[in-house]
SEDO-273050 format. One record per residue (C-alpha): residue number from 1; residue in one letter; chain; x, y, z. Coordinates in Angstrom, 1 decimal. Layout:
<nodes>
> NUM,a,A,X,Y,Z
...
</nodes>
This chain:
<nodes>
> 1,x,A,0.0,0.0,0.0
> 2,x,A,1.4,3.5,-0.6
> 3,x,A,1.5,6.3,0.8
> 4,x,A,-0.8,7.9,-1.4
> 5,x,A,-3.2,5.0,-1.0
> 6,x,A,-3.0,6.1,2.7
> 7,x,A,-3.8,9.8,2.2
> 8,x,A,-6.7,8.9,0.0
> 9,x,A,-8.3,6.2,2.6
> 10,x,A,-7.9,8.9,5.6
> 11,x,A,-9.9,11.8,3.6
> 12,x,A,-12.3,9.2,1.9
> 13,x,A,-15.0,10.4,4.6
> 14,x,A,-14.5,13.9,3.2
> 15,x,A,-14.8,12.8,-0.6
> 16,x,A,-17.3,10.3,-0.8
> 17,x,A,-21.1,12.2,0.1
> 18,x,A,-22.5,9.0,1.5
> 19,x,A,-20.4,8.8,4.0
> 20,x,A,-19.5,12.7,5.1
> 21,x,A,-23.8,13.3,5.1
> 22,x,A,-23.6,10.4,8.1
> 23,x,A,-20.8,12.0,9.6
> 24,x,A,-22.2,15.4,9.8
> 25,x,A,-25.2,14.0,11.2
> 26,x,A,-23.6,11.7,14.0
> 27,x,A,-21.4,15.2,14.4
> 28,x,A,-24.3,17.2,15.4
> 29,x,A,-26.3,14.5,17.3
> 30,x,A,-23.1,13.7,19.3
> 31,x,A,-22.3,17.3,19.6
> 32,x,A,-26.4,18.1,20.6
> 33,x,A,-26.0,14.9,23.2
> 34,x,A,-22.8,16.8,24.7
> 35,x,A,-24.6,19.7,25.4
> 36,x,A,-28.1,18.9,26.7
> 37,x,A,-27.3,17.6,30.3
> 38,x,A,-29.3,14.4,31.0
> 39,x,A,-31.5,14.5,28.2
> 40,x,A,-27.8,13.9,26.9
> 41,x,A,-27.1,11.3,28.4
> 42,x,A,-30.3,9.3,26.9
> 43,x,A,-30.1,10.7,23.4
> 44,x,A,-26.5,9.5,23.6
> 45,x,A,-27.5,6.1,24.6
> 46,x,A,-29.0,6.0,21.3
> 47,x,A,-26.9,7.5,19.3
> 48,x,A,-23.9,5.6,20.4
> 49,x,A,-25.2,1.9,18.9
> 50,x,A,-25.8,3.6,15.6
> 51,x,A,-21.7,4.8,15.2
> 52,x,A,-20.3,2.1,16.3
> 53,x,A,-22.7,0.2,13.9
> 54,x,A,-22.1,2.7,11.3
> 55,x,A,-18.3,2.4,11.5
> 56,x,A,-18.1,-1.7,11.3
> 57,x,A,-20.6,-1.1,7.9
> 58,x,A,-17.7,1.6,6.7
> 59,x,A,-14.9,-0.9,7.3
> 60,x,A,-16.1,-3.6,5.8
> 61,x,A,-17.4,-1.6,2.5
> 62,x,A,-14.0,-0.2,2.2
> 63,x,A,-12.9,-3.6,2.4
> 64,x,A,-14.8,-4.8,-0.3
> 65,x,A,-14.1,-2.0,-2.7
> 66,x,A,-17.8,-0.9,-2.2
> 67,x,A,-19.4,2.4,-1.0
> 68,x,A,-21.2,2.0,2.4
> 69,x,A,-25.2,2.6,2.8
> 70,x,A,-26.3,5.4,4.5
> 71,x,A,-27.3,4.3,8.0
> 72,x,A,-31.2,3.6,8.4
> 73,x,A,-33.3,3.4,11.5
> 74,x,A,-32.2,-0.3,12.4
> 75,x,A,-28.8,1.3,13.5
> 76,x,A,-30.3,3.2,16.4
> 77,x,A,-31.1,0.0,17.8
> 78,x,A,-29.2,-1.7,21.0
> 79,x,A,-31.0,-5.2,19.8
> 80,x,A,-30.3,-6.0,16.5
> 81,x,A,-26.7,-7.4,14.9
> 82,x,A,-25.5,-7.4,18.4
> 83,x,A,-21.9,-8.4,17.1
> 84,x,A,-21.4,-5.3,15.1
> 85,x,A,-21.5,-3.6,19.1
> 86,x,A,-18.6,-5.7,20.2
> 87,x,A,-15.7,-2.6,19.1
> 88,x,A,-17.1,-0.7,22.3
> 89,x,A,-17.0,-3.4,24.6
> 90,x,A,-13.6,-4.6,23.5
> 91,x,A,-12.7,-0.1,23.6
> 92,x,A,-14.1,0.1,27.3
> 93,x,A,-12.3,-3.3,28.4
> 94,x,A,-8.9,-1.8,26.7
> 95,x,A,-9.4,1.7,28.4
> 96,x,A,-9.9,-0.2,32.1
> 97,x,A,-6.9,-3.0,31.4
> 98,x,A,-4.7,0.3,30.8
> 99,x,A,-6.2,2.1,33.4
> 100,x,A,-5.3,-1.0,36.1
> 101,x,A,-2.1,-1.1,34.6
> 102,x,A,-1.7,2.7,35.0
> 103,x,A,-2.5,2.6,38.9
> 104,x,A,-0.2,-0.4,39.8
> 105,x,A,3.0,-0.5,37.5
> 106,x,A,2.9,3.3,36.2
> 107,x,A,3.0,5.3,32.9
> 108,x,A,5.8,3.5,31.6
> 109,x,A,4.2,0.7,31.6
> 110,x,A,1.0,1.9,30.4
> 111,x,A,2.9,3.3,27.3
> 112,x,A,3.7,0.1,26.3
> 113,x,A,0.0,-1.2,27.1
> 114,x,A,-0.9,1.3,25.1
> 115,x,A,1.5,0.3,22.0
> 116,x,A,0.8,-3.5,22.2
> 117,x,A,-3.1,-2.7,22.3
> 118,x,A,-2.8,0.3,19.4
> 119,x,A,-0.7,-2.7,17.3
> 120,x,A,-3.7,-5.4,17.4
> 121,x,A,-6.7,-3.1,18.0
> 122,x,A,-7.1,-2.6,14.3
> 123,x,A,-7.0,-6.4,13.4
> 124,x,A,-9.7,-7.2,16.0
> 125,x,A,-11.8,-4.6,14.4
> 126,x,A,-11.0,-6.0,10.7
> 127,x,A,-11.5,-9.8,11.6
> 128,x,A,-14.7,-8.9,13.4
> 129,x,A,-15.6,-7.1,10.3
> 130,x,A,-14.9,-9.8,7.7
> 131,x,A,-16.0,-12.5,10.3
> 132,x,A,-18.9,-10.9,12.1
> 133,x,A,-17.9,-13.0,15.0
> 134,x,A,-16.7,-11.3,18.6
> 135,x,A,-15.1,-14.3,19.5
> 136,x,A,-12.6,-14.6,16.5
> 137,x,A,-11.8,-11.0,16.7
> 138,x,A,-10.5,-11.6,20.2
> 139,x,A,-8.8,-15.2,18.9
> 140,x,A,-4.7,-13.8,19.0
> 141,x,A,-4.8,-16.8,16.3
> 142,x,A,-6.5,-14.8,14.2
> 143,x,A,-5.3,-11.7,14.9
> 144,x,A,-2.0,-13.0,13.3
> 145,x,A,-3.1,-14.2,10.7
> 146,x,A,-5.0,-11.2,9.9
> 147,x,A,-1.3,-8.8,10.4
> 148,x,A,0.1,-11.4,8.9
> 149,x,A,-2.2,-11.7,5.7
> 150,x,A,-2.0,-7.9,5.6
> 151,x,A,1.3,-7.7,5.2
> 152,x,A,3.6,-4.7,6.1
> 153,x,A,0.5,-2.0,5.2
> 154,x,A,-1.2,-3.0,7.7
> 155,x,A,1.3,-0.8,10.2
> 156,x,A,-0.6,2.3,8.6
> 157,x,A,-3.5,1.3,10.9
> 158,x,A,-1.9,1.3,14.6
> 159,x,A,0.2,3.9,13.4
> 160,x,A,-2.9,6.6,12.4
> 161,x,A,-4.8,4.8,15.4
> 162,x,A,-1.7,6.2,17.8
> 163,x,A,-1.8,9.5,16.1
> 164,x,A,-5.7,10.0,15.9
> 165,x,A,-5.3,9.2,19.8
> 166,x,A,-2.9,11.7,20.6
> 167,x,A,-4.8,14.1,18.6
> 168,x,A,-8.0,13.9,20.4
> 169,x,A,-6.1,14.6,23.9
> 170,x,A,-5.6,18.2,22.6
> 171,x,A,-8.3,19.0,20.8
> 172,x,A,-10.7,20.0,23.7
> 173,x,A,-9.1,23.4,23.8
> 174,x,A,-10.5,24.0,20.4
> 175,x,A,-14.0,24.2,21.9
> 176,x,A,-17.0,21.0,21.8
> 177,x,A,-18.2,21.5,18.5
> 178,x,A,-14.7,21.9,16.9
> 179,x,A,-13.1,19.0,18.7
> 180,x,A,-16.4,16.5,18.4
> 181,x,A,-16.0,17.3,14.2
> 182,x,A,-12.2,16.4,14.8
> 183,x,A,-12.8,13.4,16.5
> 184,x,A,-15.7,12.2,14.7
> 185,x,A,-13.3,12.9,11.5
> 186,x,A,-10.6,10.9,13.1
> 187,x,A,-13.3,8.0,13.9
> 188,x,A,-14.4,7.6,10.8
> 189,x,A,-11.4,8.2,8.8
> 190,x,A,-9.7,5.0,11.2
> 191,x,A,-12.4,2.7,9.9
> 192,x,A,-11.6,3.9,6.6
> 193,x,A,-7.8,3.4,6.7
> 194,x,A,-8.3,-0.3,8.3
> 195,x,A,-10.5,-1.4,5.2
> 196,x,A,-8.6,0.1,2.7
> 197,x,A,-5.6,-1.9,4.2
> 198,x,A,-7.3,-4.7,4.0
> 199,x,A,-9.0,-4.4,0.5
> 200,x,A,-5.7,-4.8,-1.8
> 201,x,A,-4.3,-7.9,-0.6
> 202,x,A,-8.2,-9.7,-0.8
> 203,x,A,-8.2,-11.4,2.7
> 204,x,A,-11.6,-10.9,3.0
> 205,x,A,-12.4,-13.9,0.3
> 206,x,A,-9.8,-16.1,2.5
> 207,x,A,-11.7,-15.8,6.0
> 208,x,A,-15.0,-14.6,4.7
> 209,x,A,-18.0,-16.4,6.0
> 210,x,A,-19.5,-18.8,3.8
> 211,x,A,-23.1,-18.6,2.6
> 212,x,A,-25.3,-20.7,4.6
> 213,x,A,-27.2,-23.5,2.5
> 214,x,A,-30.5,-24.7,3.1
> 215,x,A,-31.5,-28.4,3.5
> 216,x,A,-31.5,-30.5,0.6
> 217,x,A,-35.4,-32.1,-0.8
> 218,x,A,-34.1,-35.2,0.6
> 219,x,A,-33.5,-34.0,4.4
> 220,x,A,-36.4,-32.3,4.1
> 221,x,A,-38.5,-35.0,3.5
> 222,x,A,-36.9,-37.0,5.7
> 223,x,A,-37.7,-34.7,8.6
> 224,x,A,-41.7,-34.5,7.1
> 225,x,A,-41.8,-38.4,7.7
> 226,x,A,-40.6,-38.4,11.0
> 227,x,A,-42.7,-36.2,12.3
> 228,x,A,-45.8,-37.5,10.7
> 229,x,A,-44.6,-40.9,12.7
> 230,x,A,-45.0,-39.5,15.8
> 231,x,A,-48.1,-37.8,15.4
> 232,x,A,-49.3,-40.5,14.5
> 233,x,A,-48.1,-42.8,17.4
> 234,x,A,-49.6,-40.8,19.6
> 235,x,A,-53.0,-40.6,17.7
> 236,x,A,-52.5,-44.5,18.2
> 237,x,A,-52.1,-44.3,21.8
> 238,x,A,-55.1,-42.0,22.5
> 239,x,A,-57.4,-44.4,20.7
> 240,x,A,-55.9,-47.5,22.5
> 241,x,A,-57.1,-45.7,25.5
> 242,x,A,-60.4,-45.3,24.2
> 243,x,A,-60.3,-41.8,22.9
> 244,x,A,-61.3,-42.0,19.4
> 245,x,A,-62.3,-38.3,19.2
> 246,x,A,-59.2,-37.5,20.5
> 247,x,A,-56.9,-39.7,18.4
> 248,x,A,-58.9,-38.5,15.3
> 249,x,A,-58.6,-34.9,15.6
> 250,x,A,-54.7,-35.6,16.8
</nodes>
């Protein structure tokens, strides 16, 4: 991947309209969230489902060569496609290991928590993408083979994921509405970066998850028999009791 490759995949939220409307929008929701108190608090509970939801759909479009969907309605949902909600449970668990970390062995060590963790974070979020499966994108199996199917481009990803990180410790100064834009520019231009690494070298067609099949004629009928067996059976046993209406209508 080169470097211009890179440049392109970061300001791809800014260049492609189906994806900067959504980001404007989650901006000002996020930003209106921020700034409305409790009410905040509960229009942030459902905003939140919808970008992290939003971002998964972004990576694995990029990854794919394919130009996401605008979000719908089923986004703002904390019920449906429960897997594509795993990157803030695995952000909140990363945030507390470093925090423990911080508290008992100090910042040095937390710096390199924070290195190890910025190195695989983006391969968790691209095998949960391609898989749709929390559990592989936790597997350090396949983590490796992720890095290692990526190749040497995949080092773009932790390396942006570090910067974006550092960014976002400074931009508070700038004011809420200015820093949310940064960040949510930052957010979305990650998810971006991470598919676009993983789009030339065609992983996704290795680890992809087959299309399921449905059951053959003969299974099928197989299953039809059987049950008509047992209904039967028992018909037969509620007229050997003397139960005819009831074996009948069985």
């Amino acid at each position: 991947m080169k470097l211009a490759d890179v440049i392109r995949a970061v300001f791809y939220p800014l260049t492609e309209s189906s994806v900067l409307v959504p980001m404007v929008v989650f901006w000002l929701l996020m930003t209106l969230a921020s700034m409305a108190g409790m009410l905040g608090l509960w229009l942030a509970i459902v905003i939140v489902p919808a970008v992290f939801r939003y971002q998964v759909m972004l990576l694995e479009a990029r990854s794919r060569e394919m130009t996401p969907e605008p979000p719908g309605i089923e986004f703002f949902s904390w019920t449906s496609n429960l897997w594509s909600l795993f990157p803030a449970v695995m952000a909140v668990c990363l945030v507390l290991v470093g925090y423990e970390i911080y508290r008992y062995a100090g910042s040095a060590a937390v710096l390199l928590f924070v290195a190890f963790a910025g190195s695989a974070y983006p391969a968790m979020l691209g095998v949960l993408a391609i898989t749709h499966s929390p559990l592989q994108s936790i597997n350090p199996v396949a983590i490796a083979r992720f890095i290692g199917g990526c190749g040497g481009g995949y080092w773009y990803a932790p390396t942006y994921l570090l910067f974006a990180a550092f960014v976002s410790l400074y931009v508070s100064a700038l004011g809420n509405l200015l820093a949310n834009l940064i960040e949510m520019f930052l957010l979305f231009s990650l998810h971006s970066l991470i598919g676009s690494v993983i789009q030339p070298v065609g992983i996704v067609d290795d680890i992809d998850i087959p299309i399921p099949t449905g059951k053959t004629a003969e299974v099928l009928d197989a299953e039809l028999e059987n049950k008509r067996t047992q209904a039967l059976n028992h018909a037969y046993g509620l007229v050997s009791r003397y139960n005819l209406a009831g074996g009948f209508s069985h």
